[in-house]
C-alpha positions in Angstrom: -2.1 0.9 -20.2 -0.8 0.8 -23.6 1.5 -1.7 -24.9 4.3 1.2 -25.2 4.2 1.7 -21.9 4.3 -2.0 -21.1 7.3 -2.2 -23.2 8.7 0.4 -20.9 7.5 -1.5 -17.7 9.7 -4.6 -19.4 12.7 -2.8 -20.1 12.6 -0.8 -16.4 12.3 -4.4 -14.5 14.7 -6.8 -16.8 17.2 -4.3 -15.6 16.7 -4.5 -12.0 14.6 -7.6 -11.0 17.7 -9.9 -11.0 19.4 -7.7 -8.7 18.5 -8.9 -5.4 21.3 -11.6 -4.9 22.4 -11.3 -1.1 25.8 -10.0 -0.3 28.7 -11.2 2.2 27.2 -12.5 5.1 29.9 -11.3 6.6 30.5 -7.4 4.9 29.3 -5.1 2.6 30.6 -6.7 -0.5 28.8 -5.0 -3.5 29.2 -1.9 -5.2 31.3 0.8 -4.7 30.1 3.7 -2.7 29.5 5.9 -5.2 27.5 3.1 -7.3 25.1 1.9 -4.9 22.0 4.0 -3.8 22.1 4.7 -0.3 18.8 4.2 1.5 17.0 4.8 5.1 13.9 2.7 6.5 11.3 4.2 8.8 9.3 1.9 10.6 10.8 -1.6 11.7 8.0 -3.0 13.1 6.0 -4.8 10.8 6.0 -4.4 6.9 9.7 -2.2 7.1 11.3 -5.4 8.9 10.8 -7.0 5.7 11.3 -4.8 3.3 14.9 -3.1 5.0 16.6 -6.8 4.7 15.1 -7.1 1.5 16.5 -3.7 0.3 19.6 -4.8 1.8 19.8 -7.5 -0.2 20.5 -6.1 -3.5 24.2 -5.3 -4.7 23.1 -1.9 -5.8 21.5 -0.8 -1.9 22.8 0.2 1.0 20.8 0.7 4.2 22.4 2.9 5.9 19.9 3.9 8.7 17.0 2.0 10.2 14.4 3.9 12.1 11.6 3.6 14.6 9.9 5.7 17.7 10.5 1.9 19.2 13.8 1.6 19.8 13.6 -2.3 21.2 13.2 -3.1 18.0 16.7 -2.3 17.1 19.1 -5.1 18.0 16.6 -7.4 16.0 16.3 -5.6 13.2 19.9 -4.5 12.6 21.0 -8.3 13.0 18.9 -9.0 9.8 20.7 -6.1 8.1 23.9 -7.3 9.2 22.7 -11.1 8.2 21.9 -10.8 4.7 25.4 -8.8 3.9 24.3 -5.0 4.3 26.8 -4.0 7.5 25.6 -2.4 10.9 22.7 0.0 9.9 22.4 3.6 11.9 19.4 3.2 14.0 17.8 6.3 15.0 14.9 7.1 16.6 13.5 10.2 14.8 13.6 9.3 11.1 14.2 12.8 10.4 18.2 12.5 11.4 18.0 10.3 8.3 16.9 13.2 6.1 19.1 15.7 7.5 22.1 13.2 6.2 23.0 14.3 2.4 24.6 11.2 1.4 20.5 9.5 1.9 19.2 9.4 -1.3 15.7 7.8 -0.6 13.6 7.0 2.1 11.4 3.5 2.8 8.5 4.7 5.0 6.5 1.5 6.5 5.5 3.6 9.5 1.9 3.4 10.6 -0.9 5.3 8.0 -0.7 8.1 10.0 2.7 9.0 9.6 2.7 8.1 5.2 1.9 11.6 3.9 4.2 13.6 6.0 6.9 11.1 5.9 6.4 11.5 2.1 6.5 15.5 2.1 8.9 16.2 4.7 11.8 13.4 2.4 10.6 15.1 -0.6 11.2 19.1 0.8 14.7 17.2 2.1 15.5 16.2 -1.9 14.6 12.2 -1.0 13.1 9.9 -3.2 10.3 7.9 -1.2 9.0 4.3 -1.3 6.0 4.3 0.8 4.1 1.8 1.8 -0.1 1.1 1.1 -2.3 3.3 1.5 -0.5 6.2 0.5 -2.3 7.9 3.2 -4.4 8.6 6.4 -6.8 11.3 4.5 -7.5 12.1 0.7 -6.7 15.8 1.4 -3.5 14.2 3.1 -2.7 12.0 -0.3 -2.8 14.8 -2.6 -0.1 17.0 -0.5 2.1 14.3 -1.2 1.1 14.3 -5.1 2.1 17.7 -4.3 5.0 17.7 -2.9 6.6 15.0 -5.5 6.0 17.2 -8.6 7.3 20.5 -6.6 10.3 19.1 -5.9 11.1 16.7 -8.6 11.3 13.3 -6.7 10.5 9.9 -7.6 7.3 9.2 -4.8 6.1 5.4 -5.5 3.6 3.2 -3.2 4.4 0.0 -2.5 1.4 -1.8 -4.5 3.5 -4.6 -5.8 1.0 -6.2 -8.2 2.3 -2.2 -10.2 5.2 -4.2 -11.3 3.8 -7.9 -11.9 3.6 -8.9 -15.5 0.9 -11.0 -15.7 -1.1 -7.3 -14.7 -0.2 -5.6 -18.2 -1.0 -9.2 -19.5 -4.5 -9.0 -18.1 -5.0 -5.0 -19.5 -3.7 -6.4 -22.6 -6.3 -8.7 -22.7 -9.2 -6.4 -21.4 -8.2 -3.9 -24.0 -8.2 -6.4 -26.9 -11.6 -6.5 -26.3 -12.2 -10.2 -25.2 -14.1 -9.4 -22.1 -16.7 -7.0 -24.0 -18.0 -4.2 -22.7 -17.4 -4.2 -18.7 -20.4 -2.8 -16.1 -19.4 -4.7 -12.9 -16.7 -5.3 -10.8 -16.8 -7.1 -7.5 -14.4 -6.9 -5.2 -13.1 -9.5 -2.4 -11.4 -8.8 1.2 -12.4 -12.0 3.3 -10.1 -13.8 5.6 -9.9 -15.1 9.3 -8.5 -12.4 12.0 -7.7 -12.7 14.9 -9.8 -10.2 17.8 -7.4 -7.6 19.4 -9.2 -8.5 23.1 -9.5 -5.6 25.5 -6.8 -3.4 27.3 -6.8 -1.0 29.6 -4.2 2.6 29.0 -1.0 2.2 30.3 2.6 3.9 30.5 4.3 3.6 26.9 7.1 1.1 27.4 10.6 2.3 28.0 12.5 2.8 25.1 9.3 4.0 23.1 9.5 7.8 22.3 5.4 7.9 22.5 4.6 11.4 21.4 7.0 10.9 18.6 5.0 7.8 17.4 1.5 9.6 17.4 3.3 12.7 15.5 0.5 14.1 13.2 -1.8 12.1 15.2 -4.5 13.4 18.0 -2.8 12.8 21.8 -4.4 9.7 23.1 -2.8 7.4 26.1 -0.8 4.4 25.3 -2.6 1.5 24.6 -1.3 -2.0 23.5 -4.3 -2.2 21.5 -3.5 1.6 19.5 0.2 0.3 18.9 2.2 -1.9 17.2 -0.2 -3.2 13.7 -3.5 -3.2 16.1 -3.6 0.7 15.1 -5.3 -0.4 12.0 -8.3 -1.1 13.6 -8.7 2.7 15.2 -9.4 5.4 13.2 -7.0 7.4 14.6 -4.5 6.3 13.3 -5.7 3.5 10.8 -8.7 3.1 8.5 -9.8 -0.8 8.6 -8.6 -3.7 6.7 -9.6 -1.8 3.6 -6.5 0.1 3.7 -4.8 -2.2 5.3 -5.5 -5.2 3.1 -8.3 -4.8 0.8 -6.2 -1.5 -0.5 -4.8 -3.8 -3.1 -7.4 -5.5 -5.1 -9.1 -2.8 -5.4 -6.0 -0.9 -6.7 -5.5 -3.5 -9.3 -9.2 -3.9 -10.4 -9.2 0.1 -10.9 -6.4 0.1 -12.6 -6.7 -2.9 -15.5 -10.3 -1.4 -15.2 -9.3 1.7 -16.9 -11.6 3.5 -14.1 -10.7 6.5 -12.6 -12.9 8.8 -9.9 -15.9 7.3 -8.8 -19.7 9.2 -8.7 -20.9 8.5 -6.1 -20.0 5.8 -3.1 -22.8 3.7 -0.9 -21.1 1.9 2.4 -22.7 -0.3 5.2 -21.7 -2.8 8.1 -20.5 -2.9 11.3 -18.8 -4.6 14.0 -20.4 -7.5 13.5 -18.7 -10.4 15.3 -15.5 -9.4 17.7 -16.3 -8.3 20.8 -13.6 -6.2 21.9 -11.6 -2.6 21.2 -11.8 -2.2 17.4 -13.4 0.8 15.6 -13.3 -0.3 12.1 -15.8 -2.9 10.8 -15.1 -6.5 10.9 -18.0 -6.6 8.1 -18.0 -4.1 4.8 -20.1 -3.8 1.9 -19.4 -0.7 -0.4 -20.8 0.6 -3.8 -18.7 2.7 -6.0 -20.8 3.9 -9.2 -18.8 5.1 -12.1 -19.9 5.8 -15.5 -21.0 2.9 -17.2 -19.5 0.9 -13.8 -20.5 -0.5 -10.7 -18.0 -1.8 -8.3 -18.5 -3.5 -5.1 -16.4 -4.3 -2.1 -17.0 -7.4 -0.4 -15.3 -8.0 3.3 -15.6 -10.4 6.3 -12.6 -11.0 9.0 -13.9 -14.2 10.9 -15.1 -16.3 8.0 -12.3 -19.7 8.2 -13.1 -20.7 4.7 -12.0 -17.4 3.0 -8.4 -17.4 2.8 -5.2 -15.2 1.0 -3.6 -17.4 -1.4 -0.4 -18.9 0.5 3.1 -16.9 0.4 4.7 -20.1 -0.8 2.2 -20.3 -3.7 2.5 -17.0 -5.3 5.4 -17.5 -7.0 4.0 -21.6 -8.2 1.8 -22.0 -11.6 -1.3 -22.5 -9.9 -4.4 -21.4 -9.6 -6.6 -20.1 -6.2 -9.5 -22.1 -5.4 -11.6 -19.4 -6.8 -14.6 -19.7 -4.6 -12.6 -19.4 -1.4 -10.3 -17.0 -2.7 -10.9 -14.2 -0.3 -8.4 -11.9 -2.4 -9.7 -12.1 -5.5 -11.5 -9.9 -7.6 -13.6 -10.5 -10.8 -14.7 -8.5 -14.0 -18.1 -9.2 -15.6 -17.6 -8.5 -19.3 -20.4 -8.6 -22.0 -18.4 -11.4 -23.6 -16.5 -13.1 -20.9 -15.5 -13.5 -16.9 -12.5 -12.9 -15.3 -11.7 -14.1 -12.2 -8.4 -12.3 -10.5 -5.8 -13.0 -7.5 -3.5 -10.3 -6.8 0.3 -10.8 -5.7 1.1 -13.5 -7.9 -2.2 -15.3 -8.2 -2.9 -15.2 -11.6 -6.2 -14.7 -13.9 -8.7 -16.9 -15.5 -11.4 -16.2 -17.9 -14.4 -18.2 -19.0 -16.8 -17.8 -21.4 -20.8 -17.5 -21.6 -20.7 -21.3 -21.5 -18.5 -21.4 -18.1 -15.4 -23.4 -20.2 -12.4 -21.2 -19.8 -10.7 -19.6 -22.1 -7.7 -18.6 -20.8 -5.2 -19.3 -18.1 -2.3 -16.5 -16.8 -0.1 -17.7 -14.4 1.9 -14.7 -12.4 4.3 -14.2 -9.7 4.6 -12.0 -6.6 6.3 -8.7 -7.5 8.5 -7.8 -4.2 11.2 -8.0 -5.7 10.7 -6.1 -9.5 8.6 -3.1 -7.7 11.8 -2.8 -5.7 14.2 -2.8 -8.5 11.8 -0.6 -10.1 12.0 2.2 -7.4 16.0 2.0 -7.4 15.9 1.9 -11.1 13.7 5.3 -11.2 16.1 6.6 -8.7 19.0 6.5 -11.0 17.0 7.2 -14.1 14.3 9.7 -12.8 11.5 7.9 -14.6 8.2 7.9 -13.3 7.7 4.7 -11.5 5.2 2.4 -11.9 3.5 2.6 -8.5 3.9 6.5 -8.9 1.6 8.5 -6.1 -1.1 9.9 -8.0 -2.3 6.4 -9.3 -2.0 5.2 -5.9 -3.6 7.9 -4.4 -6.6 7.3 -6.2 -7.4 3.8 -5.7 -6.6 4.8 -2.0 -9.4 7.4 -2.4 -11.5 4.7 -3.3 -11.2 3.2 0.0 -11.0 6.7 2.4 -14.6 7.6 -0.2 -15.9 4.0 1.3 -15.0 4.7 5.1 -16.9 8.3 4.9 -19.5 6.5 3.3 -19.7 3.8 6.4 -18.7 6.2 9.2 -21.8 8.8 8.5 -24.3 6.1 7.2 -25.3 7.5 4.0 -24.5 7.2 0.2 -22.2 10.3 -0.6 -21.9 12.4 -4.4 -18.5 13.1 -5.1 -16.8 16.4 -7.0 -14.1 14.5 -8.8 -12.3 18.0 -9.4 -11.8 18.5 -5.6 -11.9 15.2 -4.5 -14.8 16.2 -2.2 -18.2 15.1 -1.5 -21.2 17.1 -2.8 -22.8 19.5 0.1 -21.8 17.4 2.8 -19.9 18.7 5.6 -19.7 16.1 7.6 -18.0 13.9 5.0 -16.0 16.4 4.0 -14.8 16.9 7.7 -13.2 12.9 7.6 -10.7 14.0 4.4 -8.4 16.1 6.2 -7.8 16.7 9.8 -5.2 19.9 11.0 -2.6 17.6 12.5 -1.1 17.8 15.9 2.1 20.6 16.3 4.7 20.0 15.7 3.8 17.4 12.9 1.3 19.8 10.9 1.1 19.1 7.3 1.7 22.1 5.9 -1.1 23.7 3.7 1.7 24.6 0.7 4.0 21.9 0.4 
């Protein structure tokens, strides 16, 4: 990136990174109506339980609806609403009562990967602005509707890749583009932690209170299971794509991005299943090669290893450094010149030279709270925002490129221009799927 546009990214976030003070405990004591940016969240379970408090935090918010096919979640998650100062939110079921509201002028969706993309077009066609969360979708074909659908209409679309918004990120392109590294030819990639197994269970009755069909929207019909549901969907191809997308989306978003690389040649993907025993689909174990010109980058990923850990919430924020070697969220950069070792969401950077003494030290801090700002910022302002969709979508591709890869066993050649693999129809058949009526993506957005 160049330094204008880091200038940019520091003007954008001194604005709004400060403005996340909490309100009355009590009322909605902030902004006037007319001042503050009015706001629904779709999906409660996991990542939007956070994020709708945290939205509802700021002076300039106000979370007006909260939404969720799971409508036990409700009294919970309103509570925090109410807790932190934000008032008695509207909880809905179908998330689409939020659009159909004109005083909504964006929409949060942390709804399962299934639901991203059509979440995303559907706000968009309503005249929404849309944070969504990682990955920015289910499919590539899926992804680019959305890209779509964004520019058609004119709306701010971002993805909620924080490290978009971190400073010491533009510090480390900085760096990288100053030339300190050399001339960079590999990349390695880290997704390594200790997960728990998801066990085995049998089908069963959705619970009551869960609008079922509405959950699986674009989704093929399958019976309720425990193990398909609430965050275990990830695991099931379904409606989730592994902990690539589900974790290992980010470091490999960062490390394309300060990389400078865009759409990769050709991907190579292996493992397997190889130590739970129970209901997953996805791989517990995942090695992928992407080959770009002039660059190799690998993925690297094991879920049962106890030594691999993510740095600590409570440390991102600290000046301190990972232990690199157990860092299992790190990435590194093999320049000519030097080595960089990186930890997203606050980690911090490190190089060392071609003795091993380091160079230089860059402390950072977890961005939560600037990509926010930055999203309600672009909302007023109608900026592009940092985390805009079509950089997302391709470090998502990266990941939906590896999974095609793994799932037909064979290194795949991919058309950059269509974002499809080269005389391979059986690839190509796991970028897009039709969708289940009456939650089609459209084919013209």
């Amino acid at each position: 990136m160049s330094k204008i546009n880091r200038r940019e990214f520091i003007g954008k976030t001194t604005k709004t990174a400060l403005a996340t003070a909490a309100a009355s405990t009590f009322s909605i004591n902030v902004l006037g109506a007319n001042e503050r940016v009015v706001i629904g969240v779709a999906g409660i379970h996991g990542r939007g339980s956070w994020l709708a408090p945290e939205f509802a935090k700021r002076k300039d918010v106000h979370v007006k609806y909260l939404a969720d096919p799971d409508s036990r979640l409700f009294p919970d998650r309103a509570k925090a609403i109410e807790e932190v100062g934000g008032g008695t939110p509207q909880c809905v079921q179908d998330f689409r009562r939020v659009l159909d509201d004109p005083e909504v002028q964006g929409l949060v969706s942390a709804t399962p990967n299934h639901w991203h993309a059509l979440s995303t077009v559907w706000a968009c066609q309503a005249g929404k602005d849309v944070y969504v969360e990682k990955p920015t979708c289910h499919n590539i074909w899926e992804g680019r509707k959305m890209i779509e659908a964004a520019r058609k209409y004119d709306r701010v679309v971002m993805c909620g890749m924080q490290n978009r918004s971190a400073q010491y990120c533009f510090d480390a392109i900085d760096y990288i583009n100053s030339g300190k590294l050399g001339e960079i030819h590999f990349v390695r990639v880290m997704n390594s932690k200790p997960r728990g197994t998801v066990g085995h269970r049998e089908d069963s009755t959705p619970p009551e209170g869960v609008d079922y069909d509405l959950w699986l929207g674009p989704a093929p019909n399958r019976p309720f299971n425990e193990n398909r549901f609430h965050y275990a969907w990830n695991w099931f191809w379904d409606f989730g794509a592994g902990d690539i997308t589900n974790d290992g989306c980010h470091q490999v978003d960062i490390a394309r991005w300060v990389c400078g690389l865009k759409c990769p040649k050709s991907v190579y993907s292996s493992g397997g299943i190889q130590y739970f025993k129970d209901d997953q689909e996805t791989p517990d174990t995942h090695s992928v090669i992407w080959d770009f010109d002039g660059v190799t980058m690998v993925y690297e990923q094991t879920l049962w290893t106890p030594y691999m850990h993510k740095m600590p919430i409570e440390d991102r924020d600290l000046d301190m450094l990972p232990q690199w070697a157990f860092s299992g969220t790190r990435f590194e950069i093999y320049g000519s010149k030097e080595f960089m070792y990186f930890e997203r969401h606050g980690g911090g950077w490190q190089t060392f030279d071609a003795d091993g003494q380091p160079t230089r030290t860059q402390h950072g801090n977890f961005a939560n709270a600037e990509h926010m700002g930055n999203f309600i910022d672009c909302i007023r302002t109608r900026n592009k925002p940092n985390g805009d969709i079509e950089e997302c979508h391709l470090s998502t591709s990266l990941c939906h490129y590896a999974n095609a890869s793994y799932r037909t066993g064979r290194k795949l050649t991919i058309d950059a221009a269509t974002e499809t693999f080269v005389n391979d129809d059986e690839a190509n058949a796991l970028l897009k799927r039709e969708g289940r009526e009456p939650f089609k993506m459209p084919e013209v957005v």
